[in-house]
C-alpha positions, 0 to 999 in steps of 0.5 A: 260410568266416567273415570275419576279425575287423577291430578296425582299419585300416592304411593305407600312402601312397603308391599307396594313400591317393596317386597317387604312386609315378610322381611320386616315379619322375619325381623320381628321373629329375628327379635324374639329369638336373640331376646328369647321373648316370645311374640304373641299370638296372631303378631306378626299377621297384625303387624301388616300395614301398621307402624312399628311404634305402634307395635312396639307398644304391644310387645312392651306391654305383653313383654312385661316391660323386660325391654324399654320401647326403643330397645325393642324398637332400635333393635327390630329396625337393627334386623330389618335393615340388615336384611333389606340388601339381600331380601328386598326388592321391587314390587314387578313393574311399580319402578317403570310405572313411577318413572311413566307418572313422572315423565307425565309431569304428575306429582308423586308422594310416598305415604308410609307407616314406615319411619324417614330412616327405613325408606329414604336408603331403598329409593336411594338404591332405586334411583328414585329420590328423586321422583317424590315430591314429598315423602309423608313417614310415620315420623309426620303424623300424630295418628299413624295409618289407619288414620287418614291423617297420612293420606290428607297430609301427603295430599296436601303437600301435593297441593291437591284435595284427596279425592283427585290423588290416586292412592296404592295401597296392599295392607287392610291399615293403609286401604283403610287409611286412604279410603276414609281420607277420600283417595281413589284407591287401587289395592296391590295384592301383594299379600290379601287378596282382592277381597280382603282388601275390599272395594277399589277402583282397581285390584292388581297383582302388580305394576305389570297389570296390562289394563292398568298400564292402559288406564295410566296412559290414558290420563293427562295431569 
């Protein structure tokens, strides 16, 4: 079988470019109990992959509206961006793997259910804010991952048609998200396994995977 043709690459965030889904897991249960509220049952393995606007809506609703939706919110980016210095950091090998792509002239793009706020001080801090053509948040969309609508989008601004980018993805939202947009899709295992991820043209455990690395170096923009 011939390998697809990449002309570029879209990466998501958090589980993929960061270790951080437990971080922002941490941060929701550090919410609950400074508002003594407890989070519903099955929260926080929900909460992977999904924006947290969205989320703020079920603990408003199961809540029963004792917070407004951006007190919940404020507060709960409040504890995560206290923690990211200290628990956050890169998935192993995805900062060489980035720095490879654009050294091979490849367009790059971020699509994140994050919001512009979480993300733009992390690359910072990787030295890579630089190496993204566009960074596509949650803060860009109307209907956030696993709507397609982010992967079409982060696309597009990379001039190309979905079915030629690469997408990374670690979450069932964003697996989902750029399937249905058409991406070719490489699932990180940072937190399911390869088959609760599903079908992929490759399933790594990181950025280290040898035949990934092989496969990368290979391709020509």
């Amino acid at each position: 079988m011939a390998e697809p043709i990449i002309k570029g690459f879209i990466f998501d965030f958090d589980g993929t470019i960061i270790v951080s889904e437990d971080v922002h897991m941490r941060a929701w249960e550090d919410l609950s109990r400074q508002t003594s509220l407890k989070l519903p049952h099955g929260f926080l393995e929900m909460s992977v992959g999904m924006a947290d606007h969205q989320l703020v809506r079920i603990l408003f609703e199961a809540w029963h509206h004792e917070l407004s939706e951006m007190e919940i919110l404020n507060k709960k980016k409040n504890f995560y961006m206290a923690r990211v210095p200290s628990e956050c950091h890169p998935v192993p090998g995805v900062v060489d793997v980035i720095h490879r792509l654009k050294d091979k002239s490849f367009p790059l793009a971020i699509a994140t259910s994050s919001s512009r706020e979480e993300v733009a001080p992390i690359l910072k801090n990787l030295n890579l804010s630089g190496h993204f053509s566009d960074v596509i948040t949650v803060d860009d969309v109307r209907s956030p991952k696993p709507d397609p609508e982010i992967y079409r989008l982060a696309a597009s601004k990379l001039g190309l048609p979905p079915k030629v980018c690469m997408a990374f993805e670690d979450s069932r939202a964003g697996v989902a998200s750029a399937r249905a947009a058409g991406c070719i899709l490489v699932t990180v295992q940072t937190l399911y396994d390869e088959k609760t991820l599903g079908p992929a043209l490759r399933s790594i455990r990181d950025f280290t995977d040898p035949d990934l690395r092989i496969f990368l170096d290979k391709i020509a923009p």
